[in-house]
C-alpha positions as CSV (number, residue, x, y, z in Angstrom):
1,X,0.0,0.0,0.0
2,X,1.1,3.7,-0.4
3,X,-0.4,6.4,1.3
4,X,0.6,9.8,-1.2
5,X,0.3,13.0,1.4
6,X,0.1,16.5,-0.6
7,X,1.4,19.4,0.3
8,X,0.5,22.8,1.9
9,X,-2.5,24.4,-0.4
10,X,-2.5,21.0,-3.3
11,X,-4.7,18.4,-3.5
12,X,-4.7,14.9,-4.8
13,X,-5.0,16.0,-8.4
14,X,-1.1,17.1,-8.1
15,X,0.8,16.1,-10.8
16,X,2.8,13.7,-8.3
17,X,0.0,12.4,-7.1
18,X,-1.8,11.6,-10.3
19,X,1.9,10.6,-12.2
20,X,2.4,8.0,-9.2
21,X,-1.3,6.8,-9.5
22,X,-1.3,6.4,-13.7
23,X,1.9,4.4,-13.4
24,X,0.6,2.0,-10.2
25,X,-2.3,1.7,-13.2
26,X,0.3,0.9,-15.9
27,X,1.5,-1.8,-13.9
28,X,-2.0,-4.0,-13.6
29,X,-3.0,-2.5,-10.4
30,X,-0.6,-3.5,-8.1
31,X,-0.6,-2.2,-4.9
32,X,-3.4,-0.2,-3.1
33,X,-3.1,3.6,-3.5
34,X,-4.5,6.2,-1.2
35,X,-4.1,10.1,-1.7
36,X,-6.8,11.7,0.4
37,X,-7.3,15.2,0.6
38,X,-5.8,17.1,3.8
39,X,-7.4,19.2,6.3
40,X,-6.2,22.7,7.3
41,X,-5.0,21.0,10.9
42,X,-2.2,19.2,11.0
43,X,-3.6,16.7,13.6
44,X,-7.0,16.1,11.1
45,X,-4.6,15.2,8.4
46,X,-2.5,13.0,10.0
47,X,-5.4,11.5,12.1
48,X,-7.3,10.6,8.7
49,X,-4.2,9.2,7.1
50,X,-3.2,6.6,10.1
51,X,-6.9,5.8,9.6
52,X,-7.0,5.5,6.2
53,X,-3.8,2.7,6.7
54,X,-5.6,1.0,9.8
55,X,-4.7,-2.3,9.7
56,X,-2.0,-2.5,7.2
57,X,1.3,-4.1,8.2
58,X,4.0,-1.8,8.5
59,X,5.9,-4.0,6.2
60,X,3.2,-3.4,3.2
61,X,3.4,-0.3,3.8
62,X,5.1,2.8,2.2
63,X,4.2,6.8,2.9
64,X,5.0,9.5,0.4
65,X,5.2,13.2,1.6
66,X,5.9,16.1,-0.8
67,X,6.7,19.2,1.0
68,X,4.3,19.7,3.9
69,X,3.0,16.5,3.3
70,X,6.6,15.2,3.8
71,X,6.4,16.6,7.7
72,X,3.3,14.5,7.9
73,X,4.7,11.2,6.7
74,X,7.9,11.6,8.7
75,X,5.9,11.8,11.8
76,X,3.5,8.6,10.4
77,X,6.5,6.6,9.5
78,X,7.9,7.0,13.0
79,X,4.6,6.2,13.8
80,X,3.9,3.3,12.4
81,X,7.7,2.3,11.8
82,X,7.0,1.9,7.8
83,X,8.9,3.5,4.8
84,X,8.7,6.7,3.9
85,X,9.7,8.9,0.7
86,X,9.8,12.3,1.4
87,X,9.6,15.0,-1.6
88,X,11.1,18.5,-0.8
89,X,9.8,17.7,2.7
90,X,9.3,20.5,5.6
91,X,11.8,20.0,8.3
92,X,10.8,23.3,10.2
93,X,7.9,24.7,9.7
94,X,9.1,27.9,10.8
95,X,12.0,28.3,8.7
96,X,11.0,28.8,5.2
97,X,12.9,30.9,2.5
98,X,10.1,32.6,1.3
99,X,10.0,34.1,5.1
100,X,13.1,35.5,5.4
101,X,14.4,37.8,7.6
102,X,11.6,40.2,7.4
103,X,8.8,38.3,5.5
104,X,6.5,40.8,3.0
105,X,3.3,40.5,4.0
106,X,2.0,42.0,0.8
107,X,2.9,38.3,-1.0
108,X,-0.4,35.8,-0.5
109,X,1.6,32.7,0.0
110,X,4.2,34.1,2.7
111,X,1.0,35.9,4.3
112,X,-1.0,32.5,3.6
113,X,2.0,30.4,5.2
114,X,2.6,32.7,8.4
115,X,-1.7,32.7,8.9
116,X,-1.1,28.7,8.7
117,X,1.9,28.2,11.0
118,X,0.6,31.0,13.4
119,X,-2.6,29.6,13.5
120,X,-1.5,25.6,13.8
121,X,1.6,26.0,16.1
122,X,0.5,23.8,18.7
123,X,-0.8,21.1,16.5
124,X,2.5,21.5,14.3
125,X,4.9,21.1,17.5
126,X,2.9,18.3,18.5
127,X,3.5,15.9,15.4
128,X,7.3,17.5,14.6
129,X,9.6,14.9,14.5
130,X,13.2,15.8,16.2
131,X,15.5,12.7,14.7
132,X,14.3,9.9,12.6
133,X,15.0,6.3,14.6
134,X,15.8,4.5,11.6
135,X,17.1,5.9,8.3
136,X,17.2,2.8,6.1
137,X,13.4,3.5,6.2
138,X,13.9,6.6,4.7
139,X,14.1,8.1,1.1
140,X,15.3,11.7,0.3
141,X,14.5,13.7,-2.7
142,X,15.6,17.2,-2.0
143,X,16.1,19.6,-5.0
144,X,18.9,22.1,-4.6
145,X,17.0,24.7,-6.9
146,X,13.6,24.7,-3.9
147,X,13.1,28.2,-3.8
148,X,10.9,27.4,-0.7
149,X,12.8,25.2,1.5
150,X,16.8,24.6,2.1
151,X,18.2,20.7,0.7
152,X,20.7,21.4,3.5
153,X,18.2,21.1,6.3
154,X,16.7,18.3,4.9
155,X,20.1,16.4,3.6
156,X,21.3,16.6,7.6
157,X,17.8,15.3,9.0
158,X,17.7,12.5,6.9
159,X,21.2,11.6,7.5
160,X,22.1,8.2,6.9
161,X,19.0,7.6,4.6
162,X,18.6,6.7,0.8
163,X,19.1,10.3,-0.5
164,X,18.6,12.2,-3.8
165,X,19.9,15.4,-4.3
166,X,19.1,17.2,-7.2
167,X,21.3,20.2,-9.1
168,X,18.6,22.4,-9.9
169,X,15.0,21.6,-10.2
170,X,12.2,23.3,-7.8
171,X,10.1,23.2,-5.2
172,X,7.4,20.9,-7.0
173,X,10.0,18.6,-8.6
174,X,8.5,19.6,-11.6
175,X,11.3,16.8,-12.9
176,X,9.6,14.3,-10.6
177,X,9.1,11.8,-13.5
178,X,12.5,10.8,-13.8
179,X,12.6,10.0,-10.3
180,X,9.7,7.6,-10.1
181,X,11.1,4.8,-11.0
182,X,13.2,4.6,-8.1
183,X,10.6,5.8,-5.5
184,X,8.1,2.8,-6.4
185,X,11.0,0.7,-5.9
186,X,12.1,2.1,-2.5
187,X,8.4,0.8,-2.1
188,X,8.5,-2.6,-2.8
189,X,6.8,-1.8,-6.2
190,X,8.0,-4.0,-8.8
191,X,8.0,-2.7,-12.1
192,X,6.9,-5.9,-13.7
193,X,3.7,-5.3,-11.6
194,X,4.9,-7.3,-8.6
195,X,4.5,-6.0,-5.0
């Protein structure tokens, strides 16, 4: 099974989400795939995606987060102690490039990112995870061209893991494509169709 978390302000009609669903198509099926749509909370969205994998051996399973999405699924995979792939992840909520030193209010998605982290803080502390237990469970696609969030942050946190760093790029991995391949394998997806 993977479960495909968005990011801050997408949905489940990303292009991530719907290239890794066509290609689980193109290969008969295999596998169950879940991308639900997040909540505003933090603690909503996460709540709804460990119920979403109830009952799923931690073995079977594998979580994808892109950006905020990846803060989710690290705190789910230490959760649940499955895989993870994590896409351009947030390590910090509250250090984001767009913000800066002084962050301009006058641009909607800095003001629309400070109203969400101000507004979530709590929940957002509460599900932050500090040092991953395990890093072979871990995948790492960070783009040195995010114009969002540093690699650097996220190379360190995921020290040890199966990492990915890409010259160039962006925040979306707008590249992603090329990458796929390996993700699906990272989660026990076969490309012959086999799980």
């Amino acid at each position: 099974m993977i479960l495909y978390l968005h990011g801050f302000q997408s949905s489940p009609q990303s292009f991530k989400a719907q290239l890794i669903e066509d290609r689980l198509k193109a290969l008969n099926g295999e596998g169950e795939y879940i991308c639900p749509q997040l909540f505003p909370s933090p603690v909503k969205s996460v709540e709804i995606a460990l119920n979403l994998v109830s009952g799923c051996p931690s073995e079977s399973l594998a979580v994808i987060g892109s950006s905020l999405g990846g803060f989710y699924a690290n705190w789910i995979a230490e959760q649940l102690q499955c895989r993870a792939v994590l896409l351009n992840p947030v390590i910090d909520p509250w250090k984001i490039k767009i913000l800066g030193d002084s962050p301009d209010r006058s641009d909607l998605r800095v003001r629309e990112w400070l109203e969400f982290v101000e507004r979530y803080e709590a929940e957002l502390h509460s599900i932050q995870v500090r040092k991953i237990t395990n890093p072979q469970r871990y995948m790492l696609i960070a783009a040195k061209g995010d114009q969002l969030l540093d690699w650097q942050m996220m190379q360190k946190h995921y020290a040890g893991a199966n990492q990915t760093i890409i010259d160039g790029s962006d925040h979306g991995l707008s590249d992603f494509e090329k990458y796929l391949d390996n993700v699906l394998s990272f989660c026990k997806i076969e490309h012959s169709g086999r799980t």
